[in-house]
N, C-alpha and C positions, 0 to 999 in steps of 0.2 A: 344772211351769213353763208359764206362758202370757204369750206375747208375741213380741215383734220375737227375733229369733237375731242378736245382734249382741254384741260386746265388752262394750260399756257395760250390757248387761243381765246378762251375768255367766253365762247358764246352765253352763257352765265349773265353775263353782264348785260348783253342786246337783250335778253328776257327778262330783266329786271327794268330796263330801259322803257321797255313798251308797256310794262304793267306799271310804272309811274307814269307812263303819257296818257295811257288809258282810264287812271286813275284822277287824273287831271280832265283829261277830254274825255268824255264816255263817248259822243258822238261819234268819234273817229271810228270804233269798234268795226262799224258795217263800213268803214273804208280801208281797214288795215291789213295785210297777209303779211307774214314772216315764214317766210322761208327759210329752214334749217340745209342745206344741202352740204352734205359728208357725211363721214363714218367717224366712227369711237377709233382712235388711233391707239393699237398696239394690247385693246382688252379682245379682241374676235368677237365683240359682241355684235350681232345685226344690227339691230338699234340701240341710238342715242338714250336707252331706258331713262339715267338720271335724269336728263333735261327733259325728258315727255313728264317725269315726278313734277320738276320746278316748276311746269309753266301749267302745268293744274295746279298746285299749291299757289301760285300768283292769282290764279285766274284766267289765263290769257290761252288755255289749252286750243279755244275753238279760233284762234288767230295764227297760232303756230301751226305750219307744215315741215314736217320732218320728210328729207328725201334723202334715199343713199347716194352715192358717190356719181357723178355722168362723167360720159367724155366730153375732151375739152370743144367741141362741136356745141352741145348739149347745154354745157355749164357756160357758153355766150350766150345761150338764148337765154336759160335764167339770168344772167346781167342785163341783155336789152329789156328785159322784161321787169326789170325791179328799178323804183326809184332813186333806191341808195343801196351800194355792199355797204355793210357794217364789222367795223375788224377792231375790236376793243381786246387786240393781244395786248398780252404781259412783254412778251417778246417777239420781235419776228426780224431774220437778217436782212432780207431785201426787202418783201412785200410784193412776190410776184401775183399775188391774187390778187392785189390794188390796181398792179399794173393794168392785169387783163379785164382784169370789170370797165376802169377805164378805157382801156380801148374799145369798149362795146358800148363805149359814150356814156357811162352809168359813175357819176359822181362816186365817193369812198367818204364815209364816215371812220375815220380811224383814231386808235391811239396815239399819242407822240414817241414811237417810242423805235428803236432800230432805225431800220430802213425806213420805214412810212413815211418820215418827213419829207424824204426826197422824192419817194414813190407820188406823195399826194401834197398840191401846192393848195395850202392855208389859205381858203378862202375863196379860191379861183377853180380847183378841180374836187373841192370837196372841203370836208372839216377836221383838224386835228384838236385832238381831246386831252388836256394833258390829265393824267391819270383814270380811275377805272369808278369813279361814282356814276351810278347808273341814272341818278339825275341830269347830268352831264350831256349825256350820251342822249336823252331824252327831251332835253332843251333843243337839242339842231333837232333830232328828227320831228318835232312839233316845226319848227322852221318850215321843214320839207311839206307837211302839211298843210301848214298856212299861204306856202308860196307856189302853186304849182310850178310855175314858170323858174324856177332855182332850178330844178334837178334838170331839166332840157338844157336850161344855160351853162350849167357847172358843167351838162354830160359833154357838150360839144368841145368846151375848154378842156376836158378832161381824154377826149379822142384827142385831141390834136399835142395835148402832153404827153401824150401814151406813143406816139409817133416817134420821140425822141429815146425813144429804148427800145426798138427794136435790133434786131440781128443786124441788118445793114446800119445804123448806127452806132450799135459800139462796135462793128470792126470797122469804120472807119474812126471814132475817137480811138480805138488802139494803134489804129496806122498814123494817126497822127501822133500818139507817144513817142513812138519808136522813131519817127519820122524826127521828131524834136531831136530825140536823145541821141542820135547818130550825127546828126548836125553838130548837136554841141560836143560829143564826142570829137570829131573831125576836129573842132575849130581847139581842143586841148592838146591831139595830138601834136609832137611836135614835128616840123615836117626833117625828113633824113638826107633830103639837099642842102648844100650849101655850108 
């Protein structure tokens, strides 16, 4: 998980997720880290306090790593470095944090919800979830699991979709807007000859 620590981001959910797949698989235990990386958005607290409460109350304290905030240098190498982001928001307008895990070739486990659909292609650069049951969300990560070879595959498909949003892509889909809308412009105008 990377981003804001707040309600509407859901991490809640990713910790419930793994303490049912760990509940299911004990084994996984000594292959699992979860990485928490952000701050509590808008309380000044240092740490994540409630979620370091939840994931001892699960069980799953000594799997959880809570880390503050990096720069975005920083916060690619935790993407190259984890199998799956995990985004079980309520809400999110684009999904720029899908984007950029993706582009550091890192699959996205997400919600269906905003942005994310188009951020993350169902199936090919990751998984969409529709709604927030932490079983859910713990059925694909068991996936990831059992498949090593998924997350390398998804991540590759997932760099090369991540390619199509960048800065030199949407200013040329916006030059092509314009580009359209002036043409068709022209062709209504009527001409003042004749």
């Amino acid at each position: 998980f990377a981003g804001r620590i707040q309600p509407l981001k859901a991490p809640d959910v990713l910790l419930r997720a793994v303490a049912v797949l760990l509940d299911e698989r004990p084994e996984l235990r000594s292959r699992i880290v979860v990485p928490v990386v952000g701050g509590p958005s808008g309380s000044g607290l240092a740490k994540p306090e409630g979620l370091q409460k939840l994931a001892a109350r699960l069980g799953i304290a000594d799997v959880v790593r809570f880390r503050p905030p990096v720069c975005q240098e920083e916060l690619a190498d935790w993407f190259r470095a984890a199998s799956v982001l995990v985004m079980p928001s309520y809400s999110e307008s684009f999904g720029l944090v899908a984007i950029e895990a993706q582009a550091s070739g890192t699959p996205v486990l997400a919600a269906s919800v905003g942005g994310l659909p188009v951020a993350v292609r169902d199936g090919e650069t990751g998984f969409l979830v529709q709604g927030h049951d932490p079983a859910d969300y713990a059925r694909v990560l068991r996936r990831f699991a059992d498949e090593p070879a998924l997350s390398a595959r998804m991540g590759r498909a997932a760099a090369r979709h991540a390619q199509s949003f960048g800065w030199d892509a949407a200013a040329a889909a916006t030059a092509d807007v314009y580009t359209a809308a002036t043409q068709s412009h022209r062709r209504r105008v009527p001409s003042h000859h004749g």
